[in-house]
PLY file of the C-alpha trace (Angstrom):
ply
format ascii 1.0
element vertex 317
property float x
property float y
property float z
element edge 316
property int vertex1
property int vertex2
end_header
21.00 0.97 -11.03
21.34 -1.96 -13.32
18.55 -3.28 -14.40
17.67 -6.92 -15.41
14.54 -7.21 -17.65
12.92 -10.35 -16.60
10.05 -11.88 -18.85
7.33 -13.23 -16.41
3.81 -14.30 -16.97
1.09 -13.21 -14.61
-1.29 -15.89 -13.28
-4.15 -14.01 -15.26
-2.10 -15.24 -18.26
-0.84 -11.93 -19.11
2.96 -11.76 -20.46
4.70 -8.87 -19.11
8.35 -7.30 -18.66
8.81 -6.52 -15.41
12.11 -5.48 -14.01
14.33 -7.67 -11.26
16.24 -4.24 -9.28
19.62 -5.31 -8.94
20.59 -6.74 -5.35
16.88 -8.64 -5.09
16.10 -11.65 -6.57
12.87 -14.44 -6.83
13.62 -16.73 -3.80
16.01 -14.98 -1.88
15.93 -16.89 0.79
16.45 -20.67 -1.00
19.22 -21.22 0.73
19.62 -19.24 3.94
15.63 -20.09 4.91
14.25 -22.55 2.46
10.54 -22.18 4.36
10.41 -18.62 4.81
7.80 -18.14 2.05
6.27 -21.04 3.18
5.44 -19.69 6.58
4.50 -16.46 5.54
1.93 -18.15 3.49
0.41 -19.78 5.97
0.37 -17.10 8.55
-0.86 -15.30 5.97
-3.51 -17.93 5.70
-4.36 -17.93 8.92
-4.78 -14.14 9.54
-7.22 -14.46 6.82
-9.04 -16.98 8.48
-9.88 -15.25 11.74
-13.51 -12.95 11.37
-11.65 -9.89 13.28
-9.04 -9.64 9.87
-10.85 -9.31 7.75
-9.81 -6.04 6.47
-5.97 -7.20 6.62
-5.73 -7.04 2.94
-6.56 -3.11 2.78
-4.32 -2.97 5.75
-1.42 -4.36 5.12
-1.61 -2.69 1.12
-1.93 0.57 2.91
0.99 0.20 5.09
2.67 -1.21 2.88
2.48 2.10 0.35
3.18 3.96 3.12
6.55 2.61 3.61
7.96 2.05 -0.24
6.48 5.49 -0.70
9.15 6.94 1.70
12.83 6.27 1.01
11.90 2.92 -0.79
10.66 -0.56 1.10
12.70 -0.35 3.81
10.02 -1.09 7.28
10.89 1.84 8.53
7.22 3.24 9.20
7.40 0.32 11.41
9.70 1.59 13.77
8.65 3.08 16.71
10.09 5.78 19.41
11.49 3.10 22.10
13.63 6.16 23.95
10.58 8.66 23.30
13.48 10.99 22.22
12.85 11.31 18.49
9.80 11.39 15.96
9.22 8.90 13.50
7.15 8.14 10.45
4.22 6.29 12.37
3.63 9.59 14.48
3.33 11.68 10.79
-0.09 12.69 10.81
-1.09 10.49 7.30
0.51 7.34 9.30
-1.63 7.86 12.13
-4.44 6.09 11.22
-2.46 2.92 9.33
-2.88 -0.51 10.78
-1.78 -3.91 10.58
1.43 -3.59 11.84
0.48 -6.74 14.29
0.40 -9.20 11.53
3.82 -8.21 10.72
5.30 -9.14 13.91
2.90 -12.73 14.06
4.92 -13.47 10.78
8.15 -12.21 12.03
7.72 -14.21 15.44
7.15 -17.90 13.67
10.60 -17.02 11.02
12.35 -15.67 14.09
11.72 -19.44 15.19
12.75 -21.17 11.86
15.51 -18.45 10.66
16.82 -16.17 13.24
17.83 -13.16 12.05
17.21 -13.87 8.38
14.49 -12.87 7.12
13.83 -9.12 6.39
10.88 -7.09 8.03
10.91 -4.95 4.98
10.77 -8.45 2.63
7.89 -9.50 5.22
5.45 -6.66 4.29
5.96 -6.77 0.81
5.15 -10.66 0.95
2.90 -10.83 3.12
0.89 -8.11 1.21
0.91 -9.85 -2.00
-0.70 -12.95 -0.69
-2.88 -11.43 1.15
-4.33 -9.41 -1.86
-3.75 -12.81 -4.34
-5.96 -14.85 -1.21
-8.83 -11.94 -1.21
-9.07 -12.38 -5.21
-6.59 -10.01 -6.21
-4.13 -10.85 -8.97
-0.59 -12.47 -8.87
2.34 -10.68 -9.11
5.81 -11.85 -8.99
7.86 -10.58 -5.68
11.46 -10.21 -5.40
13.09 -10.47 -2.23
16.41 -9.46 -0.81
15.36 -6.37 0.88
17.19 -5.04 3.84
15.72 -3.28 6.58
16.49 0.22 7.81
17.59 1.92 10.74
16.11 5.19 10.41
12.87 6.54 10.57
11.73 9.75 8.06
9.48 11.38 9.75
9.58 14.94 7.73
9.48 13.26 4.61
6.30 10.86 5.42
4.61 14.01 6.68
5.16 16.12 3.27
5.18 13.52 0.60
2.22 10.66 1.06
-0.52 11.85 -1.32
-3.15 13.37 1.02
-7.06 12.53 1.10
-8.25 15.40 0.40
-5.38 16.18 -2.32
-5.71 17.32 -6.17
-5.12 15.18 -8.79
-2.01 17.29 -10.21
-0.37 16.69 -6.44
-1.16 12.95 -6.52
0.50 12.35 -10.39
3.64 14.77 -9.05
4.20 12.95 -5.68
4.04 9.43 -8.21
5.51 10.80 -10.60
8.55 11.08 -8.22
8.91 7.87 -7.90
8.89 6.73 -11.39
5.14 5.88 -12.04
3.51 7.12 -14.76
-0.34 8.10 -15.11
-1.50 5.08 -16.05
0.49 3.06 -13.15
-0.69 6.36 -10.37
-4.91 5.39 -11.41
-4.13 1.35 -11.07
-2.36 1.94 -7.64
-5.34 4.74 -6.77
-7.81 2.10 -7.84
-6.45 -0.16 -4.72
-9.19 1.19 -2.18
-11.34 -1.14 -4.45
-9.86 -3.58 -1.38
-11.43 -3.28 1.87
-13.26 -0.98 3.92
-12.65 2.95 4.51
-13.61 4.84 7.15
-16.21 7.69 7.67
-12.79 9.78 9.34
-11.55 10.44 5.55
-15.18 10.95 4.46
-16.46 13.35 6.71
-14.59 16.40 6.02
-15.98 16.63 2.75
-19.10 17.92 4.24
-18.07 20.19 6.65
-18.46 24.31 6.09
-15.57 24.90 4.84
-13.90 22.25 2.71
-10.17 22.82 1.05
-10.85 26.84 2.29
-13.54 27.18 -0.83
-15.94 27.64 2.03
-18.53 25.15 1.60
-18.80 21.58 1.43
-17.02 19.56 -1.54
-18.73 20.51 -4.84
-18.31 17.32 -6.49
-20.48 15.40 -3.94
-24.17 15.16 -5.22
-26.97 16.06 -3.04
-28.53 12.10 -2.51
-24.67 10.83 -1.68
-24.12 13.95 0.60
-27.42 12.46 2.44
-26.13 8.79 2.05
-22.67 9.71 3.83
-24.64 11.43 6.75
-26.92 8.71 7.70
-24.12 5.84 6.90
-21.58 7.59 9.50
-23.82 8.53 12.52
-22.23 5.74 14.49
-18.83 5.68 15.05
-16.37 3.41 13.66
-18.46 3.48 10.49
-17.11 2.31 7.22
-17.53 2.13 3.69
-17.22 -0.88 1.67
-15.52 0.23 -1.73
-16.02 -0.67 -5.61
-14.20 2.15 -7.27
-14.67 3.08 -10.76
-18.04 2.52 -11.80
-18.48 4.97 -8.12
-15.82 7.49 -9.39
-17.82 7.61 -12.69
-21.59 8.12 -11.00
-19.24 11.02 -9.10
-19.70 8.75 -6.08
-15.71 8.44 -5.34
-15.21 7.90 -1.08
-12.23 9.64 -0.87
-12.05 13.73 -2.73
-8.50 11.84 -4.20
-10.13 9.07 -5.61
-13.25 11.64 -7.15
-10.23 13.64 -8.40
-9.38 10.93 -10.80
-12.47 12.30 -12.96
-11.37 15.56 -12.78
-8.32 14.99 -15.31
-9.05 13.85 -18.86
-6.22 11.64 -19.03
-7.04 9.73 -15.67
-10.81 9.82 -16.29
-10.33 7.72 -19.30
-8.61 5.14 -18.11
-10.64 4.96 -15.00
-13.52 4.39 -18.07
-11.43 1.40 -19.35
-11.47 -0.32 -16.13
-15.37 -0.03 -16.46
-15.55 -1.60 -19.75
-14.67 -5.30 -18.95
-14.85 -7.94 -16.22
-12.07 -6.42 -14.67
-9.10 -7.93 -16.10
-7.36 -4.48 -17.74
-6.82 -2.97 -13.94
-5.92 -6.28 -12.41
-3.41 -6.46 -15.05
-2.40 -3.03 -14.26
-2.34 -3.13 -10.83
0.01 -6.19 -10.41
2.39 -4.23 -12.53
2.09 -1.39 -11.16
2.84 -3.05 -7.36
5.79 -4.63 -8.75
7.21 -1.11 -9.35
5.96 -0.34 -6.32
7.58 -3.58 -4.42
10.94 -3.00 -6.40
11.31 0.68 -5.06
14.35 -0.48 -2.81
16.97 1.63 -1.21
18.80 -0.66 0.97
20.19 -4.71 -0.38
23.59 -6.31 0.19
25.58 -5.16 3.10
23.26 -2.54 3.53
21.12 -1.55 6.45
20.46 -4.13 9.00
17.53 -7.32 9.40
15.63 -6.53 12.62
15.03 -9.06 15.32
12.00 -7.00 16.25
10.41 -5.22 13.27
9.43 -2.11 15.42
12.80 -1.60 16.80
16.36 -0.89 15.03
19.55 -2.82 15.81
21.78 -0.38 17.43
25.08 -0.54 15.60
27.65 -2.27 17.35
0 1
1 2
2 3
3 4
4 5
5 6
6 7
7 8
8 9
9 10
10 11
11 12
12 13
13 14
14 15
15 16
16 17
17 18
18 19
19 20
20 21
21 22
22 23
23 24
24 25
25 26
26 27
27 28
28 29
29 30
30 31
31 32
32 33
33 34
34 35
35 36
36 37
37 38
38 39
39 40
40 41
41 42
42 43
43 44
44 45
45 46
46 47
47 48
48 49
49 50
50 51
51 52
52 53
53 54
54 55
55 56
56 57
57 58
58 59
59 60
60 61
61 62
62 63
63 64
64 65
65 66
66 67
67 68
68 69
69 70
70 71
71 72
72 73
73 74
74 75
75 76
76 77
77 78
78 79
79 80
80 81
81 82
82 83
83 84
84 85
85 86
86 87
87 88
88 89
89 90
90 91
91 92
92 93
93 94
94 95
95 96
96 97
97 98
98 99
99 100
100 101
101 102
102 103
103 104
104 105
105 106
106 107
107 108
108 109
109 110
110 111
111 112
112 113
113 114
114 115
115 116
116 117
117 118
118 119
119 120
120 121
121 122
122 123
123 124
124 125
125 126
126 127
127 128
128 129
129 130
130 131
131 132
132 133
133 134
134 135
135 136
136 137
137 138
138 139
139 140
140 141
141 142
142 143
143 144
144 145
145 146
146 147
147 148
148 149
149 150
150 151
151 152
152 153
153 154
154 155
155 156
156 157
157 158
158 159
159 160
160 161
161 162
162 163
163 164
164 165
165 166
166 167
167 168
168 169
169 170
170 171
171 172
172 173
173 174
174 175
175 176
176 177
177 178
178 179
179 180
180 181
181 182
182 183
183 184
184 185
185 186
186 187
187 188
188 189
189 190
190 191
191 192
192 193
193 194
194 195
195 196
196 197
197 198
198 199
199 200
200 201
201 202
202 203
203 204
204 205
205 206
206 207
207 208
208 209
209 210
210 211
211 212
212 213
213 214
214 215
215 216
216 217
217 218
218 219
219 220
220 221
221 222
222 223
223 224
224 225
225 226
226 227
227 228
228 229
229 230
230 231
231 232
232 233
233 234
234 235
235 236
236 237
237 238
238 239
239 240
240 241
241 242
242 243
243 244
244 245
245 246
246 247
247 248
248 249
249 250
250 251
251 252
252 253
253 254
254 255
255 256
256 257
257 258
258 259
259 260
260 261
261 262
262 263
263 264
264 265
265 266
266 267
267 268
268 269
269 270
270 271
271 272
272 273
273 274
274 275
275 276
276 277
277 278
278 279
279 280
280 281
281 282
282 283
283 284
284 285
285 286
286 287
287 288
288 289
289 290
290 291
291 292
292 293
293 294
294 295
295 296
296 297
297 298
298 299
299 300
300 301
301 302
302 303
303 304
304 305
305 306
306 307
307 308
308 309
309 310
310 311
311 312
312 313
313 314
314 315
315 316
């Protein structure tokens, strides 16, 4: 793939290179839908503003990672079965639990209205996920946009190849690995469930009998935590609010993943940067690290197809 090196500066007011994949470009949709970006924006916006979404950030980054992590942006773990014939990626067990996928149609309904059949559900997420991270206090990051969206689902592949929960480091810094990220990229996109709230279903196991088949609960949790989790997640739909590292280095990481990032000497340390200042090292990190993440593209051009309906595929004419 040819690659343009683009020199961009991050609102932080940290200069970085950060690479345009050929086939997208900044303002795509000039032309074709000068307001597209506009409305997103504000639906954006207005999501935000509504008590009940207030998690929409951690959604929508989740769901987000869960479709460029599979064959590349595409929105195709937004498909769903309409002929309840075939499987697809939102019935894989770790897509199960993912939400936000009704703020993506909201958005897609008001462009439908300005641009019919323009704008790309896979160029929605990936938009609509930046502001909402840069509205919550996140960082900037630039977002290229030209993205196509695809026709097939990959079920198989979301069910082998999304980093588990409950997964070792080594199979975390593989599966990213994959993909192009290096260590240093895998901890800053880790370090995301810094946004939002995560629930006592991913906690939980940790403490039952028989954890990972070592037969007891999760060794790393410490005895007052173990307590903590217990009385925190008697009711149900309990959550956790999250502040990562300086948890991950008291050993009080949520998820075993996140924990796992002390259990590596190479991770451990930089999770110990991100400790050492008012946070601008990982935010500077992370907004590089999710334009990799946004640029992972499979389909631009010709290619593919731009949904009406961001749950259902076109059927080829």
């Amino acid at each position: 793939m040819k690659i343009l090196l683009v020199l961009l500066s991050l609102a932080s007011g940290i200069t970085t290179l950060l690479a345009e994949a050929d086939g997208l470009r900044l303002d795509f949709y000039e032309q074709s839908c000068p307001n597209a970006e506009k409305i997103i924006m504000s639906q954006v916006q207005n999501i935000l503003a509504q008590p009940q979404f207030q998690n929409a950030p951690a959604q929508l980054l989740r769901l987000l990672f869960h479709d460029c992590f599979i064959e590349g942006c595409d929105a195709s773990v937004l498909l769903t079965d309409t002929n309840g014939t075939s499987v697809v990626e939102r019935q894989a067990i770790p897509n199960r639990t993912l939400k936000g996928f009704e703020f993506i149609d909201m958005i897609k309904e008001e462009l439908e209205k300005e641009c019919p059949g323009v704008v790309s559900c896979s160029d929605i997420m990936v938009l609509a996920t930046r502001n909402c991270i840069l509205l919550s206090g996140g960082p900037y990051y630039p977002v290229y946009t030209g993205r196509r969206d695809n026709n097939q689902s990959f079920f198989s592949e979301a069910l082998s190849d999304i980093p588990r929960p409950n997964g070792k480091i080594f199979e975390a810094l593989h599966l990213f690995s994959l993909r192009g990220f290096n260590t240093r990229e895998t901890v800053a996109l880790l370090g995301a469930h810094n946004i939002g709230r995560i629930s006592c279903q991913f906690i939980l196991p940790r403490l039952g009998t028989n954890f990972l088949n070592e037969g007891s609960a999760d060794s790393t949790l410490r005895g007052g935590f173990i307590e903590e989790i217990k009385l925190k997640c008697q009711k149900s739909n309990s959550s956790f609010s999250n502040t990562e590292s300086l948890k991950l280095m008291r050993g009080r990481g949520l998820l075993f993943a996140d924990q796992q990032l002390m259990a590596n000497e190479e991770t451990a340390r930089i999770v110990g940067e991100y400790t050492l200042d008012d946070g601008t090292v990982f935010r500077r990190d992370f907004a590089r690290a999710m334009v990799k993440m946004s640029n992972l593209v499979s389909l631009t051009g010709s290619q593919g197809q731009v949904r009406l309906n961001c749950s259902v595929a076109l059927k080829s004419s």
